[in-house]
C-alpha positions as CSV (number, residue, x, y, z in Angstrom):
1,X,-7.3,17.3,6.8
2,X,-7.2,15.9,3.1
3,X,-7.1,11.6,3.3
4,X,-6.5,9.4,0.4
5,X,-7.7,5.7,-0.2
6,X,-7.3,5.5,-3.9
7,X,-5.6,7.6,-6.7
8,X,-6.8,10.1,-8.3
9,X,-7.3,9.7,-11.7
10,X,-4.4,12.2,-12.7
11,X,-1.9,10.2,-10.2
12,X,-2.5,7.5,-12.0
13,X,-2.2,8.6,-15.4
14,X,1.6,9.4,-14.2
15,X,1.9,6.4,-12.4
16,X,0.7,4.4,-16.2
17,X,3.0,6.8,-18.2
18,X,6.3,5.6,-16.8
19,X,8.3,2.7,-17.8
20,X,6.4,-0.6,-17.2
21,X,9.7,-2.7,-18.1
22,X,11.6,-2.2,-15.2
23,X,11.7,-3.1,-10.9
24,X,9.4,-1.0,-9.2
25,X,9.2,-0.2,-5.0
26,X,5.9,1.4,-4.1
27,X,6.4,3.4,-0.1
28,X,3.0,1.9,1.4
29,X,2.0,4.3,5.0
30,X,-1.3,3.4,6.6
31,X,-3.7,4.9,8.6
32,X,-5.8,2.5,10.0
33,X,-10.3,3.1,11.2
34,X,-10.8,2.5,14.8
35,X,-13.4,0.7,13.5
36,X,-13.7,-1.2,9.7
37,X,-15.9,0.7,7.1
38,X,-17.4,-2.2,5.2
39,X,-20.5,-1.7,2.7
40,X,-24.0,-2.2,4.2
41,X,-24.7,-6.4,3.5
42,X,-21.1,-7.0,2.9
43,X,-20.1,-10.4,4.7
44,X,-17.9,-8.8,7.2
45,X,-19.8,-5.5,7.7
46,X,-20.9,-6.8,11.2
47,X,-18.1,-8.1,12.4
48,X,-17.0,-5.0,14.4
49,X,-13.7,-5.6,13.2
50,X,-10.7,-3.1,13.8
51,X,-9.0,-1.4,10.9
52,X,-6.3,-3.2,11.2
53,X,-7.6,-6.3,11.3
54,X,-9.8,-5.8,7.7
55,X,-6.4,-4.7,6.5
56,X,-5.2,-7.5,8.1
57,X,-7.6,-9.6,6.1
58,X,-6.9,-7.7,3.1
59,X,-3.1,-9.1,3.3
60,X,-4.4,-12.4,3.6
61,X,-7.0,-12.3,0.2
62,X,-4.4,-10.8,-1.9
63,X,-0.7,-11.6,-0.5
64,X,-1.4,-14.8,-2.8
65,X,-2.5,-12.7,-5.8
66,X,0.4,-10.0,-5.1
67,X,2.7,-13.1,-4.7
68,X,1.7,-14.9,-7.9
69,X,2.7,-11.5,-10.0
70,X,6.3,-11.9,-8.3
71,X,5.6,-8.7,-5.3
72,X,7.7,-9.4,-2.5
73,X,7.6,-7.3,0.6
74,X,11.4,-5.3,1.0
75,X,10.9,-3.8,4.5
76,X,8.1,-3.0,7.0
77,X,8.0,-1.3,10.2
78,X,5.4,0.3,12.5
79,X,5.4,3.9,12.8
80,X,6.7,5.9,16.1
81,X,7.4,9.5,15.3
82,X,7.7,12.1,12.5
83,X,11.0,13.5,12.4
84,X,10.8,16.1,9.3
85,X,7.4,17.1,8.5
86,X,3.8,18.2,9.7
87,X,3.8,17.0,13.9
88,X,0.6,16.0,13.4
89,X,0.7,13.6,10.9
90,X,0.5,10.0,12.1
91,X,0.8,6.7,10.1
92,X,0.5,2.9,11.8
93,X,2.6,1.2,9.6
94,X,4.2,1.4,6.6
95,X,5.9,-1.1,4.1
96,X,7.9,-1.4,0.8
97,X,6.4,-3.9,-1.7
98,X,8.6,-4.9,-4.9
99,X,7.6,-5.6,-7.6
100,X,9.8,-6.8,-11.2
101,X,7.7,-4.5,-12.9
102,X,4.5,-2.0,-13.0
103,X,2.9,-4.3,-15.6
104,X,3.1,-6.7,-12.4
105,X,1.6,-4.0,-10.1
106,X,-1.6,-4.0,-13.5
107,X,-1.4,-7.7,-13.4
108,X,-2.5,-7.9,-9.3
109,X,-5.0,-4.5,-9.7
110,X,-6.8,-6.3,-12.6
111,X,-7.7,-9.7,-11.2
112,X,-10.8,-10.3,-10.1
113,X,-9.9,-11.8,-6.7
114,X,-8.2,-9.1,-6.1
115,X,-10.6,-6.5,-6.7
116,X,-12.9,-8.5,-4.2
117,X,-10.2,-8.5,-1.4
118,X,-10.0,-4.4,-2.0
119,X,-12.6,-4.1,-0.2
120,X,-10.9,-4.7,2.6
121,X,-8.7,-2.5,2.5
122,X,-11.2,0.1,2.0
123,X,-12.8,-0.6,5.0
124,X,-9.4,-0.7,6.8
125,X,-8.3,2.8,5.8
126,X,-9.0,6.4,6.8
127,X,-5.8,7.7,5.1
128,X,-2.7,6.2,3.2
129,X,0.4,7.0,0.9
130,X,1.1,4.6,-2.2
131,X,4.5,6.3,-3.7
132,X,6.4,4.9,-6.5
133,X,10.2,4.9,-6.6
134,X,12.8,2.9,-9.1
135,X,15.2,0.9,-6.9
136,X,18.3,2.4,-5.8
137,X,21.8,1.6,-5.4
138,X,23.1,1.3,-1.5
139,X,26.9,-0.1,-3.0
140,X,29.9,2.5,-2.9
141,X,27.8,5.2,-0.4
142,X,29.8,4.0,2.9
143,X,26.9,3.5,5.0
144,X,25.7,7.2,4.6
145,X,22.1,7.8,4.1
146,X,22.5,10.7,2.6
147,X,25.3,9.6,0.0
C-alpha cells in the first residue's frame, strides 16, 4: 500500500496554482504509528510516545500558529467505517480546517515555529489525506446531501 506524509512536488504545484484570494477547507484523514517516528537525538525521540499523542503534540505547537493566520477547525470526527471505497482502508480521524485564504495556509507552512512543530506530525503519521475544496453552499438544498 502507497502512504503519504507530505505532497508531492506536482500536488503542490496545483495546490500553488489556484486562487490564493479566496476561503479555503482542506479534508485532513489520519493514520496514526502505533508508535511515534521521531529523528535519532530529537527531544521526544525517547519518549515512547503513541502516534496520536506526537500528533497530539503537533496540535498543540502549531494550533497557535494555524490560529494566528485566521485557520479555524469546521468539523472533526473519529473514523468508524468506510462506506464507498476500498474495505481496507482505515483512517483515525479526520477534520476540516478553514482557512480565509491559501496565502493563509503559506503564511502557517512558512513560519519557523511551525516548521519545528512538523516534526511531529511526521513522527505521528504512517498515512494521511490533505484535500483542498472551496467552500460550498448548504442554503436552498432542503437538507439533501446530495442536492
Amino acid at each position: 500500500m502507497t502512504t503519504y506524509i507530505d505532497p508531492s512536488r506536482e500536488n503542490f504545484a496545483a495546490f500553488k496554482a489556484l486562487p490564493r484570494d479566496e476561503p479555503i477547507q482542506m479534508l485532513n484523514l489520519l493514520l496514526y504509528r502505533d508508535e511515534a517516528e521521531y529523528p535519532e537525538g530529537h527531544e521526544h525521540a525517547s519518549k515512547g510516545w503513541s502516534g496520536r499523542r506526537a500528533y497530539q503534540e503537533y496540535g498543540k505547537t502549531s494550533g497557535p500558529i494555524f490560529q494566528r493566520v485566521g485557520g479555524s477547525i469546521v468539523w472533526r470526527g473519529t473514523f468508524q467505517t468506510m462506506v464507498t471505497g476500498p474495505s481496507e482502508r482505515r483512517w483515525h480521524d479526520g477534520f476540516v480546517a478553514q482557512y480565509p485564504n491559501s496565502g493563509a495556509f503559506f503564511e502557517m507552512i512558512k513560519d519557523p515555529d511551525y516548521q519545528l512543530a512538523v516534526v511531529n506530525r511526521t513522527a505521528a503519521l504512517v498515512d494521511s489525506r490533505l484535500v483542498r475544496f472551496a467552500p460550498g453552499s448548504t442554503e436552498g438544498e432542503g437538507g439533501s446531501a446530495f442536492g
